[in-house]
N, C-alpha and C positions, 0 to 999 in steps of 0.2 A: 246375481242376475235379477233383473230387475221385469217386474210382471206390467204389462203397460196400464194404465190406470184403468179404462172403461170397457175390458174385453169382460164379457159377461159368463158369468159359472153356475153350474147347476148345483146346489151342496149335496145334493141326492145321488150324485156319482159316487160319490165318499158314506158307507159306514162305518159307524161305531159303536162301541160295547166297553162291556165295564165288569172284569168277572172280580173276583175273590183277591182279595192280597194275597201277593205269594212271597216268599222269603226267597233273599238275590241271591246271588252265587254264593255268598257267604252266612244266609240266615240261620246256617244248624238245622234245620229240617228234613228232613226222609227226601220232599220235593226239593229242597237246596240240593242235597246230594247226589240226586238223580241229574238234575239241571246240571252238577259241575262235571259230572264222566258223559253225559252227553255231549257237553261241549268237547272233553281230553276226544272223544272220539270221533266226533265231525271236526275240529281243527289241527289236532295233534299239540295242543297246548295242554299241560297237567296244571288242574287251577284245585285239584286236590288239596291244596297247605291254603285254602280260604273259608273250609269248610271249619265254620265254626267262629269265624271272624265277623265283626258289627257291620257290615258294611248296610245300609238300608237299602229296605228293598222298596218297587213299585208304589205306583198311586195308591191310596185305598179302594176297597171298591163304592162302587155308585158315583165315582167323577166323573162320567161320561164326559168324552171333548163335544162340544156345542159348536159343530158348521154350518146349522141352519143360516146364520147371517152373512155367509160367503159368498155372494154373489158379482163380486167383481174385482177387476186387476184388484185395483184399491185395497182392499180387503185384504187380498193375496199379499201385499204389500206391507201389512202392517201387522198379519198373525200369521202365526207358521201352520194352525189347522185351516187357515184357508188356502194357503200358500201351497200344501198339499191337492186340493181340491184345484187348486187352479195349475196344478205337475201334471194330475191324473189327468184333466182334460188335453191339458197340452201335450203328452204323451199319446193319448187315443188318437188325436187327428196325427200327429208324427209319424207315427208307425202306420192309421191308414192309408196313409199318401205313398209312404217308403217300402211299405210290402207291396202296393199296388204296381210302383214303378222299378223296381228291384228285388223282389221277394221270388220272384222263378214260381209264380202263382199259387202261392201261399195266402190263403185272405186274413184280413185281421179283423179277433174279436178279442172282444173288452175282457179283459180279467174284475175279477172285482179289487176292489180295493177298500181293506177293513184299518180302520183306526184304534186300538184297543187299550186300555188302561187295566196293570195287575197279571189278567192271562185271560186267555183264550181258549177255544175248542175248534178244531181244526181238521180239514178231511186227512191230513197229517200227523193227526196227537194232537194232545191239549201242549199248551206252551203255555209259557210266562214271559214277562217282562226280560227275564236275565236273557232269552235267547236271540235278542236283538232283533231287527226286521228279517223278514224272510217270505219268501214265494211257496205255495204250496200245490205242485203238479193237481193232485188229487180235486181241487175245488177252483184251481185257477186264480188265487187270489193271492192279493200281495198283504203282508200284514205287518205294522208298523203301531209301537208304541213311541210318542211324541220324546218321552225322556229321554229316547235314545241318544238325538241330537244331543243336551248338556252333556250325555257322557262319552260321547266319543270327541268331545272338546276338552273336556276336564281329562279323562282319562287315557285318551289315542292320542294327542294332542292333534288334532285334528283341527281344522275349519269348521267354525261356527255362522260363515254366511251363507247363503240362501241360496247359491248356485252348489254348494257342497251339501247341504240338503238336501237339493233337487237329485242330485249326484245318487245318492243315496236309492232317491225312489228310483230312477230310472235305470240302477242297474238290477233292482229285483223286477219291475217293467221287462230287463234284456232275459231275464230265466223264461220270462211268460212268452216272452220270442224265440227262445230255443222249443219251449214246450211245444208251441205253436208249430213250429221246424220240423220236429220231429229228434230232437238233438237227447234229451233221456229215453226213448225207446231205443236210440242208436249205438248209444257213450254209457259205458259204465262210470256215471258221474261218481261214484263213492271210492272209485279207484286215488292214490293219496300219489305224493310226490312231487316234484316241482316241475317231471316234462308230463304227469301222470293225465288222466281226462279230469278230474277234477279241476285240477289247475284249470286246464284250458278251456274247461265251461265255466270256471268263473272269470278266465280273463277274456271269454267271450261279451261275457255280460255288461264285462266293465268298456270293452271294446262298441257296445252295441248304446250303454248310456251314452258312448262318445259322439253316435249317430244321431240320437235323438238332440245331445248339444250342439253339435251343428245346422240341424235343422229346425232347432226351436224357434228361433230369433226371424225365421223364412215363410215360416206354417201360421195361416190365419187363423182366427176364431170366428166358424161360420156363421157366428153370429151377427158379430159387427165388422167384419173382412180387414180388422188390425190385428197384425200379427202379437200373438200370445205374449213373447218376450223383446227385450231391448237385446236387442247385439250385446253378449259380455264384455266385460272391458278384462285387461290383463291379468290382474290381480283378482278378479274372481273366478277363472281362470284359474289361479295358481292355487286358490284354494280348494278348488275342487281337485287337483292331483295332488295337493301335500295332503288332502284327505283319503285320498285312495294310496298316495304312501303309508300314511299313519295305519291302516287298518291292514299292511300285509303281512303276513304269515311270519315272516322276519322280524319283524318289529313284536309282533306281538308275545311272540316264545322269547325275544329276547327280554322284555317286559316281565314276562311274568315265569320264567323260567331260568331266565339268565343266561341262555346259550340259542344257538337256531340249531334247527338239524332238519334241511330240504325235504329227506326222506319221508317224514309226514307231513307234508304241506298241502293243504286241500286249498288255498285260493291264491296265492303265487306270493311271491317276494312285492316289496316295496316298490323297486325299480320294474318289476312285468306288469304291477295294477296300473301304475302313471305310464305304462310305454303303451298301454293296449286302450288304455283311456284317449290317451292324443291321439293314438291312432284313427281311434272312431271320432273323435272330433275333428283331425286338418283333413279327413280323407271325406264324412260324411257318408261312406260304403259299407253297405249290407259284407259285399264279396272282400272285402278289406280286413273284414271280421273272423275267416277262416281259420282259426287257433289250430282246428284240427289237422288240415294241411303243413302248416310251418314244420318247419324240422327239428325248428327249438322253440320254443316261446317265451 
């Protein structure tokens, strides 16, 4: 998906930081080790047999990403940390319009959104690089290292265009609209399984990117009253669900485990991330989004 050329961006939406290099899931270190049973226990994947393997890890520190000079589609268009800068915004006006008009008088505010190279510190815990993007109730904020993109290409076989990207931010965007909701005070999100709440708040999330993709291409840029994005065409489209296939639960234990087993699935099957994703795209509905209703998901 394509950003329209002259819509204007603030790069001040977007921070970033640059902490410490930290060693990946496989750098042999106390913190590699910690990072690989964090993940066996938020995913249900055992990535234990990489402890100790080369795999390289994160930026160095002191790379900061440089969005100062993001200030329009154009921009957006031709670098992925502006492209970022131009999701956040077009995200902010989405969800203000769609909680206004469908949110059951829910208002919407801005989470922050941090760009971070190596690791982080977080009202959550510190994090690193290995633990991929993620929302953090506690501070509100979405937090995203750029590299992630080449590895869930290289290694999820995932979509590397820019509406699978986008895909990405907006369904940690959909946790900061559960949080918003009231949806982890309510759900015992760490609950595991494949009909368990886990699942179903993260196929809500993915259901709620699908809202924001519907109505990206619709939602102006108050500033110069053209809408943020081009109408997707099909094929980007399809990359944003073979990327939400590539990253489910199924795919991934069968990846790096060799087998699936539902029982511990905290974010659904291949076929529930792409069914709950289209959902929130051909329906464009907040109420369309109800994971927790369904009888199955």
């Amino acid at each position: 998906m394509s950003f329209n050329d002259n819509i204007q961006l603030d790069p001040s939406r977007v921070r970033t930081s640059a902490g410490r290099r930290a060693a990946g899931i496989g750098g042999g270190s106390v913190l590699g080790a910690i990072i690989v049973f964090a993940v066996a226990h938020f995913t249900g994947i055992d990535l234990s047999q990489f402890l100790g393997s080369s795999q390289p890890g994160p930026a160095p520190a002191g790379q900061t990403v440089d969005v100062s000079g993001c200030t329009s589609g154009a921009d957006a268009n031709a670098r992925v940390e502006c492209r970022m800068v131009a999701t956040a915004s077009s995200l902010d006006e989405v969800w203000r319009a769609q909680l206004a008009s469908q949110g059951g008088g829910t208002d919407y505010q801005l989470p922050d959104f941090q760009i971070f190279t190596g690791s982080v510190s977080t009202a959550c815990g510190n994090a690193t690089s290995a633990v991929g993007p993620f929302y953090c109730p506690g501070d509100s904020t979405v937090y995203l290292d750029l590299g992630f993109f080449e590895q869930m290409v290289s290694d999820y076989g995932a979509s590397g265009a820019a509406l699978a990207q986008e895909y990405v931010v907006a369904h940690e965007w959909g946790h900061h609209i559960q949080n918003l909701r009231g949806v982890f005070r309510d759900h015992n999100t760490q609950e595991r399984g494949e009909q368990g709440a886990g699942v179903r708040s993260e196929l809500q999330a993915d259901c709620y990117a699908g809202v924001w993709m519907h109505w990206a291409s619709q939602t102006a840029d108050p500033n110069t009253g053209e809408p943020f994005l081009r109408v997707p065409s099909a094929e980007e489209i399809d990359g944003a669900l073979t990327t939400a296939q590539a990253i489910g639960d199924d795919r991934l234990q069968q990846r790096y485990q060799g087998s699936t087993n539902s029982e511990s699935w905290t974010h659904g099957s291949a076929a529930q991330r792409s069914q709950w994703l289209r959902t929130g795209l051909d329906s464009g509905s907040i109420a369309a989004c109800d994971t927790w209703s369904a009888a199955r998901v």
